[in-house]
C-alpha positions as CSV (number, residue, x, y, z in Angstrom):
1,X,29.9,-19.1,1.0
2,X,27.9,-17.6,4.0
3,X,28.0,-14.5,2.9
4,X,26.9,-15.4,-0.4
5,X,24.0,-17.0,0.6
6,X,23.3,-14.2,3.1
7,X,23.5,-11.3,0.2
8,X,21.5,-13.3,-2.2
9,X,18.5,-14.0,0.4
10,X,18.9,-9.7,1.9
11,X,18.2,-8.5,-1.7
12,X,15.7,-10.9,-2.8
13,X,13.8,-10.0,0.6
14,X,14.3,-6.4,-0.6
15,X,13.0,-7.4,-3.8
16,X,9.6,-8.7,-2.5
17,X,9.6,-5.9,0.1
18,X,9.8,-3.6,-3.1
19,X,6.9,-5.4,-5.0
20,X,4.6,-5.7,-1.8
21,X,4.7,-1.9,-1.0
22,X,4.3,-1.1,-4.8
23,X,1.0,-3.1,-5.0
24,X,0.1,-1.6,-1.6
25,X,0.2,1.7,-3.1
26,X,-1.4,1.2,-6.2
27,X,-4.1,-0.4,-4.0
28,X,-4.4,2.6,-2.2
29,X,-5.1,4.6,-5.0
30,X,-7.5,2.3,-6.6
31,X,-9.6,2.2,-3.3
32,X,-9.1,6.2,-3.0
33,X,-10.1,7.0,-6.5
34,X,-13.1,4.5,-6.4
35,X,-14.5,5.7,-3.5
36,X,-14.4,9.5,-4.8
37,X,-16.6,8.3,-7.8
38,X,-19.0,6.3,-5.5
39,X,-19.2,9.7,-3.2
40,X,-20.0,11.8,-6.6
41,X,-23.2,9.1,-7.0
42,X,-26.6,9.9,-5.6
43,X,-27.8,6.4,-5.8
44,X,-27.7,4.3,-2.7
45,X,-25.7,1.9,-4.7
46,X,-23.0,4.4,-5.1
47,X,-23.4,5.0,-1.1
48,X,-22.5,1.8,-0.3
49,X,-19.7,1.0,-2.5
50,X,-18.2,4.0,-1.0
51,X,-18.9,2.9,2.8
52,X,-17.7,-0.5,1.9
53,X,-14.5,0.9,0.4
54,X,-13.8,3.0,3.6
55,X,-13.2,-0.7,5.2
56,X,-10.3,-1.4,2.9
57,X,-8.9,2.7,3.0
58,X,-7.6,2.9,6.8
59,X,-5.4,-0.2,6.9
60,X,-3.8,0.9,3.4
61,X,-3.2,4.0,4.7
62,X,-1.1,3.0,7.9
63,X,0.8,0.4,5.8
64,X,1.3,3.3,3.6
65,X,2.4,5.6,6.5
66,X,5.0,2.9,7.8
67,X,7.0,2.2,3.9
68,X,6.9,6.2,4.0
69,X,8.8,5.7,7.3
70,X,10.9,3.3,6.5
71,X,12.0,5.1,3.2
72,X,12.6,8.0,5.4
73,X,14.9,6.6,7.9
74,X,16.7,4.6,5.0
75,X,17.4,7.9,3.8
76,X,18.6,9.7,7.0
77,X,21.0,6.3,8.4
């Protein structure tokens, strides 16, 4: 019965592990893309959408750095 209980609640914490780091990346993207268009604007409109997207960049890109880690190691143990 422990067990069970134990295996059911490991992969359904997997499961929304899975999810979170998906829509983590497909932020990162989003923010990435969007801030390349702002960039290729002259107005200062664009400008500032692109500095105010820079906010939102770094912190995707060190969650993005640690899933890649954790992949990684999951793969080597």
């Amino acid at each position: 019965m422990i067990t069970t209980v134990t295996t059911v609640t490991t992969v359904a914490a997997m499961g929304l592990t899975a999810a979170i780091s998906i829509a983590a990346i497909i932020g990162l993207i989003f923010f990435l893309a969007t801030k390349e268009l702002a960039n290729a604007g002259r107005s200062g409109t664009s400008l500032r959408v692109a500095r105010f997207l820079s906010i939102g960049i770094l912190p995707l890109v060190m969650a993005f750095a640690i899933i890649l880690v954790v992949k990684i190691v999951e793969i080597i143990a």
